[in-house]
C-alpha positions as CSV (number, residue, x, y, z in Angstrom):
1,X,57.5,-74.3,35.5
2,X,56.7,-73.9,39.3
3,X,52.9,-73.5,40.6
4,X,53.4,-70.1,41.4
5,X,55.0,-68.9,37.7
6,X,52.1,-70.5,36.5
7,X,49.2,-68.7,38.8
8,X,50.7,-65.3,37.6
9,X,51.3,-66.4,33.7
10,X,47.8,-67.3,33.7
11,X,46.1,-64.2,35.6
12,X,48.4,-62.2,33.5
13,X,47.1,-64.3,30.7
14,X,43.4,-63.4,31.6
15,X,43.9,-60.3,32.2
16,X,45.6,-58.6,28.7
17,X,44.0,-61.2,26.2
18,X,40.8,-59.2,25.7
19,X,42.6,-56.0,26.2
20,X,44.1,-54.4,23.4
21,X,47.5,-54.7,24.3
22,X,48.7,-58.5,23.5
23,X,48.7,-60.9,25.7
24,X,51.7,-62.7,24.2
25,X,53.9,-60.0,24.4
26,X,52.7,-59.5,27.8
27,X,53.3,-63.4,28.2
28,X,57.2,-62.9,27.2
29,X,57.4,-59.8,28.8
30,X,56.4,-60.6,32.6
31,X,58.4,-63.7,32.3
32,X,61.8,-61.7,31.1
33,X,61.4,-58.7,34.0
34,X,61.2,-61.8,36.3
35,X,64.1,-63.5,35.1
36,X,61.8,-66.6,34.2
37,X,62.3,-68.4,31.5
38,X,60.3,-67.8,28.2
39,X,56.8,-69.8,28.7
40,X,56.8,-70.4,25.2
41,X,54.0,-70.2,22.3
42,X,52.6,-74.0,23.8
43,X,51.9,-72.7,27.5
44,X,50.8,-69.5,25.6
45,X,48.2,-71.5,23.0
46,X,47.2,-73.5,26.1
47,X,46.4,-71.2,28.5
48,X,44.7,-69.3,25.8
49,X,42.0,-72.1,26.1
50,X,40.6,-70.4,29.4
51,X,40.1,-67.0,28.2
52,X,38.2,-68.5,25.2
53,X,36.2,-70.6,27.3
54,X,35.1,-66.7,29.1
55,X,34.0,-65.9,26.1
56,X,31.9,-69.4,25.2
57,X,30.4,-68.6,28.5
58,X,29.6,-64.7,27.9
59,X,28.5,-65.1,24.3
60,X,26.7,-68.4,25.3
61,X,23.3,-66.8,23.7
62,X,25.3,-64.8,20.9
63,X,26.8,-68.1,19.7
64,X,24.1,-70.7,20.2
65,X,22.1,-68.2,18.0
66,X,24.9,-68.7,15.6
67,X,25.5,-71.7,15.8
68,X,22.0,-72.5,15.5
69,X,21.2,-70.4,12.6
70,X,24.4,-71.3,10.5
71,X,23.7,-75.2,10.7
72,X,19.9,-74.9,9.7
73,X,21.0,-72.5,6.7
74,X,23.5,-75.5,5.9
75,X,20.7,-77.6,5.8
76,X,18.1,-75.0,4.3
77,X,16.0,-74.4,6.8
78,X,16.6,-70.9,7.4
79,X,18.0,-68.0,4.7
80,X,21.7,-67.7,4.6
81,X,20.7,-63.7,4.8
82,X,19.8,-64.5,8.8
83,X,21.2,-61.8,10.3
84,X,22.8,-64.8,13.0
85,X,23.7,-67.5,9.8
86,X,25.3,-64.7,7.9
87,X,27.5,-63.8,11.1
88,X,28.5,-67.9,11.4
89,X,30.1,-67.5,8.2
90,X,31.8,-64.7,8.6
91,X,33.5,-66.4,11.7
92,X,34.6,-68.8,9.1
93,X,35.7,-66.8,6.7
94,X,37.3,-64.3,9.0
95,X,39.1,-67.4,10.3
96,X,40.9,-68.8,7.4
97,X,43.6,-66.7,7.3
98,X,45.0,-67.0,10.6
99,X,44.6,-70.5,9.9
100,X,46.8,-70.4,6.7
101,X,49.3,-68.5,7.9
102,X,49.7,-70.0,11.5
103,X,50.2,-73.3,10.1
104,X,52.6,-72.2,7.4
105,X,55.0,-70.0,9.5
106,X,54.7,-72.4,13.2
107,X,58.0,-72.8,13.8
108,X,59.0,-68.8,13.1
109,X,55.7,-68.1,15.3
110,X,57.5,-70.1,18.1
111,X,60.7,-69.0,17.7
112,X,62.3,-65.6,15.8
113,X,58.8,-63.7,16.4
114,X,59.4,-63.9,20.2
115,X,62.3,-61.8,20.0
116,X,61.6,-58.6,22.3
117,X,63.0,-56.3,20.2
118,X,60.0,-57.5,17.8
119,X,57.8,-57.6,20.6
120,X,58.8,-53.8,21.5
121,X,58.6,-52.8,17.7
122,X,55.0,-53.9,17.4
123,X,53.5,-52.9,20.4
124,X,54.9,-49.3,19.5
125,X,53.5,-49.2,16.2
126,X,50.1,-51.2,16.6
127,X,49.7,-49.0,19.5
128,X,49.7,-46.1,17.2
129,X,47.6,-48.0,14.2
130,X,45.2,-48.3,17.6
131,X,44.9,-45.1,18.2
132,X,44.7,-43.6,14.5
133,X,42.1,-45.8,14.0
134,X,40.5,-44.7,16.9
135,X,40.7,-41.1,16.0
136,X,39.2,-41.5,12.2
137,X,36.4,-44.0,13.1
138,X,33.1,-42.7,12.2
139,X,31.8,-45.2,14.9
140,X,28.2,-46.0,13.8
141,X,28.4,-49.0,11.6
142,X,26.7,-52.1,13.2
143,X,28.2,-55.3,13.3
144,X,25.0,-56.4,11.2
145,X,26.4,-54.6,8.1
146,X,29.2,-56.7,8.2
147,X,30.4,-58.2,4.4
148,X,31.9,-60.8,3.1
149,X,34.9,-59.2,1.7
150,X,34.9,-57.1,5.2
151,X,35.1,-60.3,7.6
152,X,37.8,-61.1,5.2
153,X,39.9,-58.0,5.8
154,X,39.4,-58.4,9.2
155,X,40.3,-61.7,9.5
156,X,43.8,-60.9,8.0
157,X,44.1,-58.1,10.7
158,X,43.9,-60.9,13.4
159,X,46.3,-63.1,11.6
160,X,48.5,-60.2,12.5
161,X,48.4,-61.4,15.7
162,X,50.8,-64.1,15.3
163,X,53.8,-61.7,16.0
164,X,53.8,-60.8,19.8
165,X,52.9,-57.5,20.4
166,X,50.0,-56.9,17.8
167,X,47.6,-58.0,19.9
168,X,44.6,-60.4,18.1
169,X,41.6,-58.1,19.8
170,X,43.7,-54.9,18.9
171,X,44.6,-55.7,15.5
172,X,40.9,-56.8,14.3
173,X,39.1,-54.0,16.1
174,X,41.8,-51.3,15.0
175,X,40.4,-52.8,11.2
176,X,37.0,-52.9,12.3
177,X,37.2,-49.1,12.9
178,X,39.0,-48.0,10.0
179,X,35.7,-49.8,8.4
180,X,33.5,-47.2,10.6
181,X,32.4,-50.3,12.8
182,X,31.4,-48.6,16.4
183,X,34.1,-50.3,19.0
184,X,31.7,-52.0,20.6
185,X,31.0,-54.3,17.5
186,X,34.4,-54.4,16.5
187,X,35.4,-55.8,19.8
188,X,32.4,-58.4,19.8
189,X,33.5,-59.3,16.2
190,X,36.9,-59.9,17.1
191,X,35.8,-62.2,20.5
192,X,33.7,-64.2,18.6
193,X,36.3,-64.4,15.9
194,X,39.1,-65.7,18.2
195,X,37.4,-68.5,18.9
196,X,38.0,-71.3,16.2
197,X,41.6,-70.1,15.9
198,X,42.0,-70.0,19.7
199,X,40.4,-73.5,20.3
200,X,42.3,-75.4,17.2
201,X,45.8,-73.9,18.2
202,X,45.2,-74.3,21.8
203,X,43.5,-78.3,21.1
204,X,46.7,-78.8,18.7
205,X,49.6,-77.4,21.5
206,X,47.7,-79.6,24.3
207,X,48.5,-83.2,22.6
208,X,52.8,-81.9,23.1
209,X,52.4,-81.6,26.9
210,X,54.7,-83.3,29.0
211,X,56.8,-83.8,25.5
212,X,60.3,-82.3,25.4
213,X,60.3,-79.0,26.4
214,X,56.6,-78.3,26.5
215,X,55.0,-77.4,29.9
216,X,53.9,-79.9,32.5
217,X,50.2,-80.5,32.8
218,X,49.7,-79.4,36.4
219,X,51.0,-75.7,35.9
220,X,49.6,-75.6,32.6
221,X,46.3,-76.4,33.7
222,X,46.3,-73.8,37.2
223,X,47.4,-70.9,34.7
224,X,44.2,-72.0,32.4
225,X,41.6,-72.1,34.7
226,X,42.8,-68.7,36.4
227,X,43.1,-67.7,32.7
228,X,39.5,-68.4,32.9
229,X,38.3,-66.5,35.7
230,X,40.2,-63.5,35.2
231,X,39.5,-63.2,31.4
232,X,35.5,-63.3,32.0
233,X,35.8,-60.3,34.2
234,X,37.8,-58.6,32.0
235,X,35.5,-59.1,28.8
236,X,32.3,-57.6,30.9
237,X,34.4,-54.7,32.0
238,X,35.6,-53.6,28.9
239,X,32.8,-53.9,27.0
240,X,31.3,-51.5,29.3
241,X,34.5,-49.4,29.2
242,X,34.4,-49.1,25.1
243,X,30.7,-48.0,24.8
244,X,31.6,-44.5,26.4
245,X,35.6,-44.2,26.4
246,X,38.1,-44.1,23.8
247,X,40.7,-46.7,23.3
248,X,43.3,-43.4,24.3
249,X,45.0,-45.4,27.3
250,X,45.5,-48.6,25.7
251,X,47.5,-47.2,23.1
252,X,50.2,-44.8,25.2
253,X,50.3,-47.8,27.8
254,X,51.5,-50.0,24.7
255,X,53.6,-47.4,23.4
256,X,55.3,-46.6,26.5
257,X,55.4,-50.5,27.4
258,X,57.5,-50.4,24.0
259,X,59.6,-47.7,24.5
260,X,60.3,-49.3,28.4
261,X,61.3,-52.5,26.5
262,X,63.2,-51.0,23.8
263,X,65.7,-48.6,26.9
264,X,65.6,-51.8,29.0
265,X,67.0,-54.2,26.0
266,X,69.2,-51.2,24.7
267,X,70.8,-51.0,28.6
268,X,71.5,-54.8,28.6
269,X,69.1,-55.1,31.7
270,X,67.1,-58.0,29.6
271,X,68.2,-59.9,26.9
272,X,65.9,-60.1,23.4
């Protein structure tokens, strides 16, 4: 992969992870129009690493509160009802299912799931989950009313996300709504809930670098660090964005990215 693939894999990277719109399939999409090769679910995982480190760096206070609270409840010190200890474990809980399932379906995550007529498919209808969620969402739950058997559900919405083209933020806050969550919570639920996933797959993809066909350090590392930049930007934006707008142009830009997909495939222009 060239220095310059790389600089536009990884501000493409940072700029649709937080987005409700995949980065993934946006990761195999860019590269196809361009006639690049596939950066692959390693290079993805990888350069996922810098858009979670945005959101260590945003939620700094949020998760040091966590963090804080969930190990002194381990030990006792404080209630496991703390608002903050009872939100660590729902980041754990939330996180076992995309931990299950990534590990028992790997090699179909890196290989069959990329296909674009997939990609097209789900970005289509995930779009339009988005946007009925959207529409029937009572909006006024808090994400301090969160439950165990909630942060469960929506834990399994992100495990969705291992197909290209759900979209991990899209899929848990599309559940979160459904659950009359206001979109501001769901999206800061399904941040903080990326993170352990994000982290283990990205620490696990970095030991194959410079294996086989894995990427090279060097690129890797430019696309993660303007992963970085770009994704921090985009998290405070569209926070902002979420607490006064509708999620409306998210989901007709992912269905018409679909439908573009699905002509360009069915015209022979791109192959799946």
């Amino acid at each position: 992969m060239s220095w310059g693939i790389a600089l536009v894999l990884g501000f493409v990277q940072g700029l649709t992870e937080f987005l409700p719109i995949s980065s993934s399939a946006h990761m195999r999409v860019v590269a196809a129009l361009a006639g690049w090769p596939d950066p692959g679910a390693a290079f993805t995982a990888v350069t996922q690493l810098g858009t979670e480190s945005a959101v260590l760096l945003y939620f700094r206070r949020d998760i040091t509160a966590i963090v804080t609270a969930w190990t002194r409840s381990v030990r006792g010190r404080v209630p496991r009802s703390d608002p903050h200890a009872r939100l660590g474990w729902y980041v754990i809980i939330g996180t076992v299912p995309i931990g299950i399932l990534g590990l028992a379906f790997q090699d179909t995550i890196e290989t069959a799931l990329r296909d674009l007529r997939l990609v097209a498919a789900t970005l289509i209808v995930f779009g339009l989950v988005l946007g009925l969620a959207d529409r029937v969402a009572a909006n006024r739950r808090p994400l301090e009313a969160l439950t165990t058997r909630q942060a469960l559900a929506l834990g399994t919405a992100q495990a969705l996300a291992l197909i290209p083209g759900v979209s991990r933020s899209g899929g848990t806050i599309s559940a979160g709504l459904l659950l009359g969550y206001t979109r501001t919570a769901a999206a800061r639920y399904a941040f903080l809930l990326a993170v352990p996933a994000v982290l283990a797959s990205g620490g696990l993809e970095l030991t194959k670098l410079g294996e086989g066909p894995a990427p090279e350090w060097g690129p890797t590392a430019l696309a993660t660090v303007v992963a970085f930049g770009t994704g921090y930007l985009v998290i405070a934006w569209f926070l902002r964005y979420i607490s006064t707008h509708r999620f409306t142009p998210f989901v007709w830009y992912r269905v018409g990215l679909g439908v573009l997909l699905l002509g360009l495939l069915g015209a022979g222009l791109i192959t799946p």
